[in-house]
N, C-alpha and C positions, 0 to 999 in steps of 0.2 A: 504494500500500500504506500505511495504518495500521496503526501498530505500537500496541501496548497501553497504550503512554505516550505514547500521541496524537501522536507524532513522524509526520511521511509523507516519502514516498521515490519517487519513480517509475523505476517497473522497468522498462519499455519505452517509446519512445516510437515513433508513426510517422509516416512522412508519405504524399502521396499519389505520389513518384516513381514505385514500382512496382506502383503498385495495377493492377485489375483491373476494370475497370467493367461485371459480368456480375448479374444478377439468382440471387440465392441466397435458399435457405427452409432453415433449420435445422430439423430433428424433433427435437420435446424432449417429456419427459414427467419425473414423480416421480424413475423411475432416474438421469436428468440430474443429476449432482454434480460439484460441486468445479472441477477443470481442463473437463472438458465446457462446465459453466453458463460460464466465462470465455470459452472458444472462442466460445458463441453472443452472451454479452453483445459481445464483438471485434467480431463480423462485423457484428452490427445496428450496434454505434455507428461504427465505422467504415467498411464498407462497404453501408448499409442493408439489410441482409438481412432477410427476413420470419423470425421466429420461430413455428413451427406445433406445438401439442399441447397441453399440459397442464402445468400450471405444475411448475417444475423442485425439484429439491430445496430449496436454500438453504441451501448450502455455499461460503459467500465468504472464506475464512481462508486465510490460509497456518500452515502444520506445520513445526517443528522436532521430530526424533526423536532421543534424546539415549542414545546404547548405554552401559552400565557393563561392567566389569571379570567382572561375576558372568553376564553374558548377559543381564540385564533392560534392556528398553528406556523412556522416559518420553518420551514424543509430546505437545509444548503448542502449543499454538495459541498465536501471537504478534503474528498480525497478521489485519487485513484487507481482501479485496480491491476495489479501486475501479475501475471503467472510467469513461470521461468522462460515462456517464451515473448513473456512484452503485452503490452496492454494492444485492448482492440476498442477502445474507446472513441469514439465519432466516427470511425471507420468500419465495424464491426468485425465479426468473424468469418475467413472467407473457406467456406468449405473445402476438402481435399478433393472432392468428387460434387464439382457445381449441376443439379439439376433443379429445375424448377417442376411443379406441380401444373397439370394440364388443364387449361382451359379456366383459369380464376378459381378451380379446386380448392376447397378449404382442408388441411389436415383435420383430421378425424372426421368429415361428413364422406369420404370415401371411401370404397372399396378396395381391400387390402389389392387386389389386380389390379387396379385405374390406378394405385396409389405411385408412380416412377420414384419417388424416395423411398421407399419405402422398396421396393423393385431394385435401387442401386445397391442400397446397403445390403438386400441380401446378395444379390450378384457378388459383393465383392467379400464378403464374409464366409461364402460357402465355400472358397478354397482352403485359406484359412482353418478354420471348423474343421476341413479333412484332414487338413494336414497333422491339424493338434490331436487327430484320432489315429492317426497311423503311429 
């Protein structure tokens, strides 16, 4: 984390005692924000996960929300967020495997066939998958 006066801090660290060494594809598109975009940034840098869809929002900050006495609230952005490979902040996250959803498609109102992210990440996971079975 980067704070606004350029101070940094890290917030988590990990290691690999209790990992997990399985082949993962994160579905990501525009509605991807904030904690989402971090989830998938995580799993790619740390557990090389494939990234599948269409580049994410590009919400890398952390919020402080600050309540008054009168019930108004002031929500600042104070910092922002970095994984080992660098923040995706205004720019978002750009997939390893760019496809877009067909025809204004919403995730989840279709069908796991009509779905192409859904259709890449397995394509590219089912080699993978064999392999770690052989």
């Amino acid at each position: 984390m980067e704070y606004s006066d350029g101070s940094r801090k890290t917030l988590i660290e990990t290691d690999s005692t209790n990992s997990v060494e399985l082949p993962i594809a994160v579905l990501v598109d525009g509605g991807t924000v904030s904690a989402a975009e971090l989830f998938a940034a995580v799993l790619r840098d740390e557990a090389g996960a494939l990234i599948v869809g269409s580049q994410t929002f590009g919400k890398g900050v952390m919020q402080n929300t600050y309540e008054f006495s009168d019930g108004s609230a002031l929500t600042l952005s104070v910092g922002k967020i970095y994984t080992k490979s660098g923040t995706w902040n205004e720019t978002g996250l750009k997939p390893d495997y760019s496809v877009e959803l067909a025809g204004g498609a919403v995730p989840g109102n279709i069908s796991d066939d009509a779905d192409s992210q859904l259709q890449k990440a397995i394509e590219v996971l089912t080699p993978k998958i064999a392999a770690e079975l052989q």
